[in-house]
N, C-alpha and C positions, 0 to 999 in steps of 0.2 A: 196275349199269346206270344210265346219266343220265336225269334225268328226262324231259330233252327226248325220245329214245330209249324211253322207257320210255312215254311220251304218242303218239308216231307209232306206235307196236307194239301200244298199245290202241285208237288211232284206227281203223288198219288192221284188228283182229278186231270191232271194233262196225261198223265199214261192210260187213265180210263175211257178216257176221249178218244186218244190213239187206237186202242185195241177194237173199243168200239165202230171211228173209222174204217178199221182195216174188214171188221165183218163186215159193213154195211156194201163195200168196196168187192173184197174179195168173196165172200161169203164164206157158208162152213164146208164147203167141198168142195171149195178152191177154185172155180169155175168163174160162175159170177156169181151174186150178192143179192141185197133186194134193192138195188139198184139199176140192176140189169146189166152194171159194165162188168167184163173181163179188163181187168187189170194185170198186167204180165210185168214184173219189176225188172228194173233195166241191169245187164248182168255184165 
């Protein structure tokens, strides 16, 4: 595998991760999650 190839295919599961954190976190109507936390990001 090339590196370059090998850099967009771990970019792509760390952004999937993220996104996914961010639902688990914020949830989908921005409130809270299925976590139960309200997460308010710092402004």
């Amino acid at each position: 595998m090339p590196p370059s190839l090998r850099k967009a295919v771990a970019a792509a599961i760390g952004g999937g991760a993220i996104a996914i954190a961010s639902v688990l976190i914020t949830g989908p109507s921005g409130d809270d999650g299925l976590e139960g936390v309200s997460y308010i990001p710092y402004k």
